[in-house]
N, C-alpha and C positions, 0 to 999 in steps of 0.2 A: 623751473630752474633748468638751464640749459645744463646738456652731458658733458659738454669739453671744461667748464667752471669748476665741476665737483673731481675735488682730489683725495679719494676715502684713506687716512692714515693710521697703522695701529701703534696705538700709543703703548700701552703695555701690554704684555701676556702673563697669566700664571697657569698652572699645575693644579687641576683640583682631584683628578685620581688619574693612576698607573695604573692598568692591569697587565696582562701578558702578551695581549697584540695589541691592545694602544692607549694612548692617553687623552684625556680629556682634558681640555683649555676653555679657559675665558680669557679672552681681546678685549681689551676697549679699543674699541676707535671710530677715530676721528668722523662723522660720516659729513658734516656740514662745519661751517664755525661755530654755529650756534648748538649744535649737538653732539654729543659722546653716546656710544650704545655699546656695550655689553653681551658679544657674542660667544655661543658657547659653541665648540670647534672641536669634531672627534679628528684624533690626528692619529695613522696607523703608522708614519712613521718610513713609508714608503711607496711606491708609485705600481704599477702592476701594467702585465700586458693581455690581451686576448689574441686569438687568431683566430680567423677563416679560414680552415683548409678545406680548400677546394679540388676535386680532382679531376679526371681529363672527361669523365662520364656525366661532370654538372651532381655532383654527390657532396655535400659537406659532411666535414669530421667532427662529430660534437662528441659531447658526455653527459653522460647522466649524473649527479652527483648531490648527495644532502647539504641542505644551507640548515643549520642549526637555530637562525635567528626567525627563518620562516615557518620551521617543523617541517622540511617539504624534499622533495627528489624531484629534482629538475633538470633539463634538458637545457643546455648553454655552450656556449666557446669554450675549448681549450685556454687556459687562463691559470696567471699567477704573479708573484712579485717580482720585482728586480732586484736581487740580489746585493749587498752594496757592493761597488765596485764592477757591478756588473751591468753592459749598457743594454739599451731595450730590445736592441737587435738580437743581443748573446742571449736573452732572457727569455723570449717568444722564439727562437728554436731550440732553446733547451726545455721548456714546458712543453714543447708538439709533441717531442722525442718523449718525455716524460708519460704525457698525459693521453698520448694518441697512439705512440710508438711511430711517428713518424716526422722524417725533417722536409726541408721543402724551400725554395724561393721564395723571399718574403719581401711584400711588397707596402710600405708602412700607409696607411687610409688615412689615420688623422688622431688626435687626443680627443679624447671622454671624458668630462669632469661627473663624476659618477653621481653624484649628489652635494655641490659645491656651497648652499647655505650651509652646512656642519660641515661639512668630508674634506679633508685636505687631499685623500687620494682622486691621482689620476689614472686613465687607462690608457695607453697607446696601443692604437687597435691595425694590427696585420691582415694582408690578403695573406693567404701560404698554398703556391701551388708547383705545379711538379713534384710533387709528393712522393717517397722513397720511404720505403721500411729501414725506419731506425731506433730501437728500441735505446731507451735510457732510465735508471732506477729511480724513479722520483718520493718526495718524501711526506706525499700525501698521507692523513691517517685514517681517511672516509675510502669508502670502495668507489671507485670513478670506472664506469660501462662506456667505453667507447660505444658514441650509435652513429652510422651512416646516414644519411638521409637525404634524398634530392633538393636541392638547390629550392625548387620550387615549391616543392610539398613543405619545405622548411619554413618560406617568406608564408604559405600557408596560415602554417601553424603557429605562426607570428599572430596573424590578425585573426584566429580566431579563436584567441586565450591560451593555448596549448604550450606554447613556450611563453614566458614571463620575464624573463632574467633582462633586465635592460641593456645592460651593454651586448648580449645575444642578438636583439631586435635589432639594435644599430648596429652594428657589425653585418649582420646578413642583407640589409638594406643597402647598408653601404658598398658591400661588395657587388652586390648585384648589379647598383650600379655603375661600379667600377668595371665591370666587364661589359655590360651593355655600351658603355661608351666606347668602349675598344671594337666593338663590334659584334661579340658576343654572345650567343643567346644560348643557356643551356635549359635545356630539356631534356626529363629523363629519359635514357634509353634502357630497354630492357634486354641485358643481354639474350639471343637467342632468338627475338623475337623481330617481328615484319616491325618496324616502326617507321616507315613511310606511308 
């Protein structure tokens, strides 16, 4: 069957539990004329952003933080929701200020469909650089360890299992090469020391 023929339509949705951050759905729809299927659809009810802050040394701003669903403390982006009412630009410098204690120019990469057969959430993923000390109270309930790390030693520890978090992966890849095409290249330097 050709791609440009099929028009997937959902016919109906129900409600099968509520809990406190989201709800679960069954769709049917439409996927051919001859077929209806029965998707089940975790819905959080709203979209989230991440950032790459980058700083002028080629250093990213991460965190350390517990995911509950994995049992695990992991190393990932700056990240959180949009707020309603609140757009993805106001949302991703009020999480850096939050999560990093710092604000920054933010340069928007692209959308993440985090896991789009069930997740209805999206990620809109930020470069953030020129970075300033700006602290903001945020309303996280986990302890979140700002860590610094080179650019490189980071995409590292991308590919060799050390960071996990997927929007992390893509986010650092992508910014990498969003500065390599500008021209780019960071490597770390150590301050104080001969790095030529």
């Amino acid at each position: 069957m050709n791609d440009t023929t099929v028009t997937e339509t959902i016919l109906e949705e129900r409600e099968v539990f509520r809990g406190r951050k989201f709800r679960v759905l069954e769709r049917d729809i439409r996927l051919t004329d001859e077929h209806v299927a029965t998707w089940e659809v975790l819905d959080k009810g709203w979209d989230s952003v991440a950032m790459v802050p980058l700083d002028h040394e080629g250093n990213v701003h991460l965190v350390r933080e517990y995911f509950g669903a994995t049992n695990e403390r992991a190393i990932c982006l700056p990240k959180g929701k949009i707020d309603p009412g609140e757009d993805a630009d106001a949302a991703a410098g009020r999480e850096l200020r939050e999560e990093i204690g710092c604000g920054g120019t933010l340069t928007r990469l692209g959308t993440l469909s985090v896991s789009p057969g069930y997740l209805t959430q999206r990620t809109i993923l930020f470069l953030a650089r020129d970075l300033y000390e700006e602290h903001l109270e945020g309303d996280e309930v986990q302890f979140i360890q700002p860590t610094v790390i080179p650019l490189t030693t980071a995409l590292t520890m991308c590919m060799n299992g050390q960071i996990t978090e997927s929007r992390t992966i893509a986010g650092l890849f992508m910014a990498a090469r969003y500065v390599e095409a500008e021209g780019r290249a960071y490597v770390h330097r150590t301050p104080g020391a001969d790095n030529d």
